[in-house]
Backbone as CSV, one residue per row, in Angstrom:
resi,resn,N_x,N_y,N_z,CA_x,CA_y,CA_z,C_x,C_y,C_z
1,UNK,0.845,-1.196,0.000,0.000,0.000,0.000,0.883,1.250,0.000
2,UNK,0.646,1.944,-1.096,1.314,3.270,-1.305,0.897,4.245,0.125
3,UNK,1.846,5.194,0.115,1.755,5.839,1.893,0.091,6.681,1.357
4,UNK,0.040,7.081,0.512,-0.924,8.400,0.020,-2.653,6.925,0.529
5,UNK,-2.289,6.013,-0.163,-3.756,4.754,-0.083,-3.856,5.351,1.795
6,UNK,-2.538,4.604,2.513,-2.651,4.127,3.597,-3.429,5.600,4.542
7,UNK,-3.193,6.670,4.002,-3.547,8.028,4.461,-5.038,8.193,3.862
8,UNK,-5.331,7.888,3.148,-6.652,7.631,2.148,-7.346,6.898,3.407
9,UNK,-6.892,5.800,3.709,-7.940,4.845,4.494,-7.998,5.233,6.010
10,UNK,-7.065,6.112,6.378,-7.165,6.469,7.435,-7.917,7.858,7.621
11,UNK,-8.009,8.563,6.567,-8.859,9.711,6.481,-10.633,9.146,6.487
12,UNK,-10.879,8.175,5.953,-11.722,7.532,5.696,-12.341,7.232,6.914
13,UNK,-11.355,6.738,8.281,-11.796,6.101,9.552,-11.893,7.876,9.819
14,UNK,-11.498,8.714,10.053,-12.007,9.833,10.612,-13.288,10.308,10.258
15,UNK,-13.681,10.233,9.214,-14.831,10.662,8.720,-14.812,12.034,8.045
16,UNK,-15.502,12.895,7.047,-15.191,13.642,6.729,-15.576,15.382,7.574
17,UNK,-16.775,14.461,8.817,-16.476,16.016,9.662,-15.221,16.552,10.082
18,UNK,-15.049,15.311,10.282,-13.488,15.793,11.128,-12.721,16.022,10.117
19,UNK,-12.111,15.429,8.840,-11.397,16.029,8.184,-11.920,17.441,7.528
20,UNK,-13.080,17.808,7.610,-13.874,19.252,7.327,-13.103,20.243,8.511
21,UNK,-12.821,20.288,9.673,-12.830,21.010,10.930,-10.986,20.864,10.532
22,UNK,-10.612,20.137,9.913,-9.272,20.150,9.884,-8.999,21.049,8.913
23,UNK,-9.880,20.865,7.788,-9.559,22.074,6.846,-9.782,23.114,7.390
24,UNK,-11.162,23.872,8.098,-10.959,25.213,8.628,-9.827,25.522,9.116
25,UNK,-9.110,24.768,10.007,-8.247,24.876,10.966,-7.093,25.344,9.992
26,UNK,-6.999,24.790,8.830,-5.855,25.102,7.918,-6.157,26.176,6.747
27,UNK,-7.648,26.798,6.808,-7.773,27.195,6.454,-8.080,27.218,4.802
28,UNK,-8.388,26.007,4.624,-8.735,25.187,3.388,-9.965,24.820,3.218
29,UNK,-10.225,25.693,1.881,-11.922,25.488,1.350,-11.844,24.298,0.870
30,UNK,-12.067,23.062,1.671,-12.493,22.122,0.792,-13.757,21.494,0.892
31,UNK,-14.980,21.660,1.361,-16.045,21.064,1.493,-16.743,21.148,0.156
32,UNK,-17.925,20.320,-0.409,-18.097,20.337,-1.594,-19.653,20.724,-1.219
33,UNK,-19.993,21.338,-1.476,-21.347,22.296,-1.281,-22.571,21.366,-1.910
34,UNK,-23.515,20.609,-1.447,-24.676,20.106,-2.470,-24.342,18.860,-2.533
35,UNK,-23.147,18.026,-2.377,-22.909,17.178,-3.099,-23.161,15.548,-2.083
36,UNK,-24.179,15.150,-2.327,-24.427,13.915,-1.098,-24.549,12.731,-1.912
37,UNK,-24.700,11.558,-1.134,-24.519,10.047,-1.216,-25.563,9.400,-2.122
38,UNK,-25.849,8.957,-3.210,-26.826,8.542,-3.786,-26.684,6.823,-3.611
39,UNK,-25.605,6.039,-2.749,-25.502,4.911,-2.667,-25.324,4.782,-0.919
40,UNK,-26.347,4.731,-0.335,-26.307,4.553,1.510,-25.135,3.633,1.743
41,UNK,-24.298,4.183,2.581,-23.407,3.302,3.493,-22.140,3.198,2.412
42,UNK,-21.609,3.543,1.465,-20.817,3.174,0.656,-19.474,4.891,0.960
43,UNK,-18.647,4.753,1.897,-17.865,5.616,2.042,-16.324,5.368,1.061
44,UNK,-15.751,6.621,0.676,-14.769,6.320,-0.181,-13.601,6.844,0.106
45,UNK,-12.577,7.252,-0.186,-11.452,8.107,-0.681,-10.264,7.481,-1.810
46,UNK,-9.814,8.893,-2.505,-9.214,8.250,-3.978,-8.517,9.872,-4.295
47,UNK,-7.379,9.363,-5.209,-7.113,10.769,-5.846,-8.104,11.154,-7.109
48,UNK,-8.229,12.520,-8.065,-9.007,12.539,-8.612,-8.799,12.245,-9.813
49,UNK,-9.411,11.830,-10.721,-9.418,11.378,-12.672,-10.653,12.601,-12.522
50,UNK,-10.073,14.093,-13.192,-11.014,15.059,-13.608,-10.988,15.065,-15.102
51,UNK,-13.068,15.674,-15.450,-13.301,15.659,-16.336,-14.113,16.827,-16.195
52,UNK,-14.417,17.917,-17.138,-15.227,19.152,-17.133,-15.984,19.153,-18.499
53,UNK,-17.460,18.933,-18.399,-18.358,19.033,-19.533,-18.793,20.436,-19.705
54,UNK,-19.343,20.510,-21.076,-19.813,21.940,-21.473,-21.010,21.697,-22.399
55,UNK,-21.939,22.499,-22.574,-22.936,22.284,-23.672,-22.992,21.923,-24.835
56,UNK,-23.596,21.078,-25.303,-22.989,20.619,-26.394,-23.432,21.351,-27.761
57,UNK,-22.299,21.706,-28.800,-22.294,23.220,-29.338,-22.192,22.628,-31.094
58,UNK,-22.377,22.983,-32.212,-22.726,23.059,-33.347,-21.766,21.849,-33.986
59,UNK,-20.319,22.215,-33.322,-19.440,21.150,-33.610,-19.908,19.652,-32.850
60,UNK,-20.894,19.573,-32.434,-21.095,18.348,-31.542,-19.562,18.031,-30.332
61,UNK,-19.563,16.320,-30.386,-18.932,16.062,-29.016,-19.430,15.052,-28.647
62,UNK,-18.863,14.413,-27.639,-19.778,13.006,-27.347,-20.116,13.181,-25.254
63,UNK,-20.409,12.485,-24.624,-20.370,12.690,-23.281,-18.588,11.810,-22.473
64,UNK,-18.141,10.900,-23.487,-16.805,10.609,-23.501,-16.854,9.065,-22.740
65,UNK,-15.589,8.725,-23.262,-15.050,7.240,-23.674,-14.133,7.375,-22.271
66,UNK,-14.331,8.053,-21.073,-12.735,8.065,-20.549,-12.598,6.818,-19.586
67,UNK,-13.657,6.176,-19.131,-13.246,5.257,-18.091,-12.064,4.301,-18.494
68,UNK,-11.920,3.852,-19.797,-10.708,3.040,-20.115,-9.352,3.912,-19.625
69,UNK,-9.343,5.021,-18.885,-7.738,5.138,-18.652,-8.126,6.140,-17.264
70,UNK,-8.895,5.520,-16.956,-8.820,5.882,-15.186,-8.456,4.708,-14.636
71,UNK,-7.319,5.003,-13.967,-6.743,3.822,-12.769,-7.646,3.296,-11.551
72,UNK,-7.227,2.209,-10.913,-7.970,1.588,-10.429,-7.459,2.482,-8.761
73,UNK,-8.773,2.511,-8.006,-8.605,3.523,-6.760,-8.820,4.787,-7.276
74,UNK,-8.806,5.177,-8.244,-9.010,6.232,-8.673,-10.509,7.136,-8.472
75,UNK,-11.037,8.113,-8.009,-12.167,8.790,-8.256,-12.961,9.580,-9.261
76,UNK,-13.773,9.366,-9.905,-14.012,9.909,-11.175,-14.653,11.394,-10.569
77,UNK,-13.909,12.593,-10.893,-14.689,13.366,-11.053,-15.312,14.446,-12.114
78,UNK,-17.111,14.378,-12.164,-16.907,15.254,-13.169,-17.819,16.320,-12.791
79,UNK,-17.160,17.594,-13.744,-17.686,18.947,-13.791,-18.634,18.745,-14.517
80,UNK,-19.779,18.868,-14.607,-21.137,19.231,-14.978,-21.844,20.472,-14.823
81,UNK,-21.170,21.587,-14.023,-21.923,22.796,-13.998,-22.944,22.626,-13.235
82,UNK,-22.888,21.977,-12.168,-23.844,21.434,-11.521,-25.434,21.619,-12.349
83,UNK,-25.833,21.093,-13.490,-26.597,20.899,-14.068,-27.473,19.987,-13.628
84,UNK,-28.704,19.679,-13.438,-29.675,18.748,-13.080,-30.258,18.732,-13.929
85,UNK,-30.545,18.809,-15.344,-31.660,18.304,-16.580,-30.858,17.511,-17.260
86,UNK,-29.665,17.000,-16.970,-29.075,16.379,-18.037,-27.907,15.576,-17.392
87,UNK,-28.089,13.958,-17.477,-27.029,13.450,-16.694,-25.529,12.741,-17.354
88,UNK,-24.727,13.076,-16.826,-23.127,12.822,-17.467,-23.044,11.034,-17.052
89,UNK,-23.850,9.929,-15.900,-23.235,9.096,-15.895,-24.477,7.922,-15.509
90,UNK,-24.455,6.655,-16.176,-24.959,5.626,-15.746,-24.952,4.435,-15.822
91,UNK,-25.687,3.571,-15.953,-25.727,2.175,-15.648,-24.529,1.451,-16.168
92,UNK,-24.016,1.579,-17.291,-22.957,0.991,-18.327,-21.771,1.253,-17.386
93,UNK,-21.759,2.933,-17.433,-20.621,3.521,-16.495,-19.985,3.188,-15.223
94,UNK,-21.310,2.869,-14.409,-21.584,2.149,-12.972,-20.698,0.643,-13.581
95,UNK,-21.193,-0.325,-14.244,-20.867,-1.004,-14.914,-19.148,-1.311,-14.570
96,UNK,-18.760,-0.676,-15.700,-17.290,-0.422,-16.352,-16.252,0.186,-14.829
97,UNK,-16.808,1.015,-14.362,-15.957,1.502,-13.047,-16.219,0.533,-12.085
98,UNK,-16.964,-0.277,-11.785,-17.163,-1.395,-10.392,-16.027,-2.414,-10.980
99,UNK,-15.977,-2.516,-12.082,-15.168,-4.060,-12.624,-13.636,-3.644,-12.751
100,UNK,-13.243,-2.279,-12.973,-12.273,-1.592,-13.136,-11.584,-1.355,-11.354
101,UNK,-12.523,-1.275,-10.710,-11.967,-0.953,-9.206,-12.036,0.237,-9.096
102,UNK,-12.280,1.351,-9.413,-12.692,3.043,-9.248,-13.570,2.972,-8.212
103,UNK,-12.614,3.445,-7.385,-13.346,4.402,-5.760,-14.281,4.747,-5.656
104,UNK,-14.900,5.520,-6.939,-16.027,6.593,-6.446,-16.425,7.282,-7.573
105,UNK,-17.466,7.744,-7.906,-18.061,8.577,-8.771,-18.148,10.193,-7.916
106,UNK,-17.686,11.353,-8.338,-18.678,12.459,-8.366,-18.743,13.367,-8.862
107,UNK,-20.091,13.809,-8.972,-20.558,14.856,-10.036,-20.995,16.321,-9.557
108,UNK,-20.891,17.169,-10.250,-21.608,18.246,-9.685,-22.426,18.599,-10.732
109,UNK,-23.513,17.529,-10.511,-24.676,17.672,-11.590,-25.432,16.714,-10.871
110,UNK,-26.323,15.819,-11.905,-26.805,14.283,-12.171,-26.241,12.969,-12.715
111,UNK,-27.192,11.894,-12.072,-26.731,10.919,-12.610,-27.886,10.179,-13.353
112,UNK,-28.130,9.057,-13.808,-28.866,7.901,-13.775,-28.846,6.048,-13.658
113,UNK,-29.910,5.743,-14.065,-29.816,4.155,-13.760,-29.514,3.873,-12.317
114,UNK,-29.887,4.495,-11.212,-29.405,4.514,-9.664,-29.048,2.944,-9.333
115,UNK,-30.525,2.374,-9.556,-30.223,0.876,-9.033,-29.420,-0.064,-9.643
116,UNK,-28.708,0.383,-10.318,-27.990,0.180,-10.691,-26.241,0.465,-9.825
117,UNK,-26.135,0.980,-9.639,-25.124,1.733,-8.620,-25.438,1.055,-7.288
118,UNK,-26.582,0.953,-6.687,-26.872,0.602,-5.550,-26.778,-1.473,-5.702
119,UNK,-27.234,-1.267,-6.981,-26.957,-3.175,-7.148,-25.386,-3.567,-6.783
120,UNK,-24.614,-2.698,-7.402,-22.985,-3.352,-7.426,-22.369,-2.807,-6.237
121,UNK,-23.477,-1.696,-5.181,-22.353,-1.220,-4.240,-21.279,-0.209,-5.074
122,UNK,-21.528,0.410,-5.729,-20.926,1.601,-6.298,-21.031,3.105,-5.999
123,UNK,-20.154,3.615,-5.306,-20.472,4.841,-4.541,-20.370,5.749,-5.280
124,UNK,-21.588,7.072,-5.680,-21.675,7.709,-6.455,-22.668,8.801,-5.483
125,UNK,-21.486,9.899,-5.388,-22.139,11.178,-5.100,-22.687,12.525,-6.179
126,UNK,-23.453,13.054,-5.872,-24.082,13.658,-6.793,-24.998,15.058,-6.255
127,UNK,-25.682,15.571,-7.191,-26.995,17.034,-6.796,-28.013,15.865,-6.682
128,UNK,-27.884,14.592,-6.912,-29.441,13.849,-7.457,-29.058,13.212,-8.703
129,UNK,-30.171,12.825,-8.864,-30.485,11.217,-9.586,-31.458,12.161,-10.944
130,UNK,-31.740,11.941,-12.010,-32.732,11.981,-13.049,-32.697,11.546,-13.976
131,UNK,-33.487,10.913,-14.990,-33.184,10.007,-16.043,-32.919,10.702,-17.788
132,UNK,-32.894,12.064,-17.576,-32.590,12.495,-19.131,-31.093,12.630,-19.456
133,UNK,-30.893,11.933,-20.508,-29.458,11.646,-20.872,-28.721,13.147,-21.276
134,UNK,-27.620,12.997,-21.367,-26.799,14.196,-21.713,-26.384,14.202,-22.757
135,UNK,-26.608,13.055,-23.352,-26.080,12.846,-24.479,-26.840,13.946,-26.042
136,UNK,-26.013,14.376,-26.451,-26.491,16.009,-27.265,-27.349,16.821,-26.327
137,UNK,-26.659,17.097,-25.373,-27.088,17.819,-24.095,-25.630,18.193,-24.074
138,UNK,-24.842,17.916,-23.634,-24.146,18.239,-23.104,-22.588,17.602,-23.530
139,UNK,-21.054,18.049,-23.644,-20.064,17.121,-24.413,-18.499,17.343,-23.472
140,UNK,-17.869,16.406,-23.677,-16.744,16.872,-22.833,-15.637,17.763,-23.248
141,UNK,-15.614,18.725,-21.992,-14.347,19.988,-23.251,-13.309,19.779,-22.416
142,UNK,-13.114,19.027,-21.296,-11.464,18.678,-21.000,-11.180,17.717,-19.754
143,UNK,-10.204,16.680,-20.289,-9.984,15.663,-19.469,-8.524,16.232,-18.388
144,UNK,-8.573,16.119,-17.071,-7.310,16.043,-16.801,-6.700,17.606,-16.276
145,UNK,-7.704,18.409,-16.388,-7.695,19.843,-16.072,-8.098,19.855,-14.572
146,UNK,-8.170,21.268,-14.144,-8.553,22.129,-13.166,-10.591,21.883,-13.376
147,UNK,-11.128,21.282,-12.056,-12.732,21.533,-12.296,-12.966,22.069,-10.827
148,UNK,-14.550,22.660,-10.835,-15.124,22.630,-10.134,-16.398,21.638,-9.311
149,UNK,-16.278,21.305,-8.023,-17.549,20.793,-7.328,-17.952,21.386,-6.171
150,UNK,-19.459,21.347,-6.387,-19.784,22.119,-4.851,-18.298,23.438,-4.418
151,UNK,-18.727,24.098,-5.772,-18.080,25.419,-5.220,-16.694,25.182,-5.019
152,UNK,-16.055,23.964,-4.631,-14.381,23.375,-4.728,-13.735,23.068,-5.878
153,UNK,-12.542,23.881,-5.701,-11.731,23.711,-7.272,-11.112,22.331,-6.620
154,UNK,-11.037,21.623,-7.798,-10.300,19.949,-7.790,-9.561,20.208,-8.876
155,UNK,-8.186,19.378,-8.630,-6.710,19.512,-9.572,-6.912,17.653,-9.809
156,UNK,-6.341,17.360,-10.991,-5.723,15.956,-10.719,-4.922,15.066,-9.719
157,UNK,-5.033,14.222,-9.356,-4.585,13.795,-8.004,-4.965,14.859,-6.611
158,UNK,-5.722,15.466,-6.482,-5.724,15.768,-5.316,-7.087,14.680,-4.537
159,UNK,-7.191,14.432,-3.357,-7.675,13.501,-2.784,-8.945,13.881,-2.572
160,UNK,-9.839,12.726,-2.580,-11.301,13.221,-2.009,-11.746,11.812,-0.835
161,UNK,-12.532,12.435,-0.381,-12.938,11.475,0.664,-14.339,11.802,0.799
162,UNK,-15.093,11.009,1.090,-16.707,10.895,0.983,-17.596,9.872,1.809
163,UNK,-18.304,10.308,2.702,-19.551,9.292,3.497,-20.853,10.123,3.830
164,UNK,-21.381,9.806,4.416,-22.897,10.120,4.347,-22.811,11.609,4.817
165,UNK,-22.138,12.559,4.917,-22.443,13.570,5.176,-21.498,14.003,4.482
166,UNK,-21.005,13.703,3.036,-21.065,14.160,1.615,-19.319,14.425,1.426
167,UNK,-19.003,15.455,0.925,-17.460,14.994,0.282,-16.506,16.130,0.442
168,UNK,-15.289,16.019,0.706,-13.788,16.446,1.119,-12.897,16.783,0.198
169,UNK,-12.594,17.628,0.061,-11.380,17.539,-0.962,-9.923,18.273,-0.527
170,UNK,-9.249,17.451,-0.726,-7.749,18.089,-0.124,-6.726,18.327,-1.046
171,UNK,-5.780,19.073,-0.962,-4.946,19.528,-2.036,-3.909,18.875,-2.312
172,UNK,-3.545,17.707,-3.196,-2.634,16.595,-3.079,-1.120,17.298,-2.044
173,UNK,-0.770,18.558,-2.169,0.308,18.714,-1.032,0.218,18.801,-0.004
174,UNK,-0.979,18.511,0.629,-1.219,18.730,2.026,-1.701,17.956,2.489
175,UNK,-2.041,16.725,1.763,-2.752,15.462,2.441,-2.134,15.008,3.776
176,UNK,-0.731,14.855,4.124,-0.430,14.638,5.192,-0.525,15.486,6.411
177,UNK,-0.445,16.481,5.849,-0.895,17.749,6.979,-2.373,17.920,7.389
178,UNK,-3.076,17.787,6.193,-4.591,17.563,6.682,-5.137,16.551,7.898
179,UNK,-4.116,15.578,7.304,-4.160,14.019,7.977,-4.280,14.162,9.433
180,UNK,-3.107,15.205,9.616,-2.127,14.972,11.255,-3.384,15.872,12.187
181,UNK,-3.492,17.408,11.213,-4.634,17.915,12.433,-5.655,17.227,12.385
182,UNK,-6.463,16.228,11.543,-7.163,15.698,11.811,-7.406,14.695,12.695
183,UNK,-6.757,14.207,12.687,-6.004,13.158,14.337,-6.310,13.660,15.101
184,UNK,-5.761,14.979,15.440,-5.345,16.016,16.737,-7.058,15.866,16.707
185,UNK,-7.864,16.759,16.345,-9.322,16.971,16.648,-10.017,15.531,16.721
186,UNK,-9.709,14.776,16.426,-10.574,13.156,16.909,-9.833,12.766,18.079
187,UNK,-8.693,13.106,18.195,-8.316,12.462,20.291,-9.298,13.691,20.810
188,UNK,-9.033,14.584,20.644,-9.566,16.197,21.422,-11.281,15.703,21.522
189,UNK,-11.626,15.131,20.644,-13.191,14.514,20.521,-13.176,13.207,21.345
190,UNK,-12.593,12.324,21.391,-12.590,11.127,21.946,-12.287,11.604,23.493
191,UNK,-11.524,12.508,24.346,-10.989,13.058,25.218,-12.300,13.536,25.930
192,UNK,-13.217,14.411,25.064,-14.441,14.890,25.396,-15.429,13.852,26.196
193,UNK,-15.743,12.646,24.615,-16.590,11.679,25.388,-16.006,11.287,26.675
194,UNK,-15.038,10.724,27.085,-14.044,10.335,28.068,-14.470,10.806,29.453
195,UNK,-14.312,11.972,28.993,-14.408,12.979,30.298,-16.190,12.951,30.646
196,UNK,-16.694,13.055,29.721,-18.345,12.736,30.320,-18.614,11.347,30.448
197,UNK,-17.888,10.464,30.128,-18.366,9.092,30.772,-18.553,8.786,31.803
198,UNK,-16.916,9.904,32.609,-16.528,9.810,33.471,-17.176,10.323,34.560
199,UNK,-17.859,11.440,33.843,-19.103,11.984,35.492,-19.014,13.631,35.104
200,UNK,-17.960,13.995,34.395,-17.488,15.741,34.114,-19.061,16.250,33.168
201,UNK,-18.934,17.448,33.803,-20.000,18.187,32.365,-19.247,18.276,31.486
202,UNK,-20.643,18.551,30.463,-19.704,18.762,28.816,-19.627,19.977,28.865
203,UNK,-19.872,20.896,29.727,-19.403,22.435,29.398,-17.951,22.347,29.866
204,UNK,-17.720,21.189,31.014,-16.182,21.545,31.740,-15.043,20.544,31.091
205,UNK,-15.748,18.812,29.754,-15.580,18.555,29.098,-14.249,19.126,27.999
206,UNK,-15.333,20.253,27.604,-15.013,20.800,26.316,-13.947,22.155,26.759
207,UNK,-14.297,22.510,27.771,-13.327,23.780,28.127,-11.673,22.918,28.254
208,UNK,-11.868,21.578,28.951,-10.694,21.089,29.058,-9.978,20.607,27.714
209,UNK,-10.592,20.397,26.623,-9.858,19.955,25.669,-9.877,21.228,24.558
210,UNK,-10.231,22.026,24.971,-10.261,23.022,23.844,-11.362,23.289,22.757
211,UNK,-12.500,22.535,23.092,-13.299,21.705,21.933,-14.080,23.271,20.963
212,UNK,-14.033,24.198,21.762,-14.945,25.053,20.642,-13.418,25.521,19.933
213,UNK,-12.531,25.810,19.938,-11.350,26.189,19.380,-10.693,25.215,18.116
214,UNK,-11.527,23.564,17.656,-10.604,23.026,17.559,-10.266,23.362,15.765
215,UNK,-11.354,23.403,15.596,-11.532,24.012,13.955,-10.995,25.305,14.027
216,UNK,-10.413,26.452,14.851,-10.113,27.895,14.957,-8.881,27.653,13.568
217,UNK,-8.814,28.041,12.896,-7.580,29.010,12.193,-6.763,29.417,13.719
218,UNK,-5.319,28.163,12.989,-3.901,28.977,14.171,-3.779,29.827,13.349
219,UNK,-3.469,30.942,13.871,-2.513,32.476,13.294,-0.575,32.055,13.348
220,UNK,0.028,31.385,14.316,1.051,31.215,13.939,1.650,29.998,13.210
221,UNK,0.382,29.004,12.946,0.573,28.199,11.526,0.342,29.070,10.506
222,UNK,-0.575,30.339,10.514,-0.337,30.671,8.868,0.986,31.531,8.860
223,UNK,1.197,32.230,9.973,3.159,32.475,9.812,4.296,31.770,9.127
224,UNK,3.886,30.197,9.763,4.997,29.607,9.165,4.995,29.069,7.643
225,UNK,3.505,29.589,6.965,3.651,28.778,6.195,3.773,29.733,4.588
């Protein structure tokens, strides 16, 4: 297991509140605005395979062939303009990425063929589900670029992580740094329960571990950095 997987799966056991509270803390927009679970219980993380669609324009275009050269662990993400009348991915797709080993689907749009996704256990986040194709709707204008989701710019390889309270994105140079304060705020959380098991209030709880501070922006981490 490559160190980046082994950090992947351990971001994964934190969950993405906590890696959310780690980004404030660092001061990193990465939460993905809109973007929730269309497959219950199916949590992920992966670097990204980006794709950014555009309307589809006089020259035509197709909705694209790319799953043959997305790696396996990999996360598909695509830019859709968060569009909901017109969906970039389904059943075939679901298909081709479960047999391939791909992490995760997400869109900042639609999808279709759900039960499909939900048959193979294929985790696919999304705005929603609707069944009108994109196809001469909509065409792909670039593989492998800079996109947007839920308001978050995503680069190639930078990491995403995703469970029922929707999706993460971290900046492939900081994954380990994300990693570490994220740690820090799950003992500081585990410390909390602890202390009220133990008989303490949670007002005297939380004063002891710092707990409303833990997401604060340090001022002399952004010094050093």
């Amino acid at each position: 297991m490559t160190a980046v997987a082994s950090l992947a799966t351990r971001l994964v056991a934190l969950g993405t509140s906590t890696v959310s509270d780690a980004l404030d803390r660092l001061g990193i927009p990465g939460q993905c605005r809109g973007i929730a679970p269309l497959v219950p219980g199916r949590s992920f993380a992966g670097p990204a395979f980006t794709v950014r669609y555009g309307p589809n324009g006089i020259s035509g275009g197709t909705v694209g062939d790319f799953l043959d050269d997305v790696e396996a662990g990999h996360v598909v993400v695509l830019d859709n303009r968060g569009r909901t009348d017109a969906t970039v991915w389904g059943d075939i797709m679901t298909t081709v990425a479960a047999r391939r080993g791909l992490a995760a689907t997400v869109i900042d749009g639609v999808c279709r063929d759900l039960d499909r996704s939900r048959e193979v256990g294929y985790p696919v986040y999304a705005r929603g589900n609707w069944m009108r194709t994109g196809k001469d709707r909509v065409r792909v204008e670039e593989i492998g670029g800079p996109v947007d989701i839920g308001g978050v710019r995503v680069l190639p390889g930078d990491l995403l992580v995703g469970d029922l309270d929707g999706v993460v994105v971290l900046p492939a140079a900081r994954i380990e740094e994300i990693h570490d304060v994220a740690v820090g705020i799950a003992d500081a959380e585990a410390a909390v329960r602890a202390h009220v098991a133990a008989g303490l209030s949670l007002r005297e709880a939380r004063a002891r571990t710092g707990y409303h501070h833990l997401q604060t922006p340090d001022p002399a981490r952004e010094r050093d950095l």
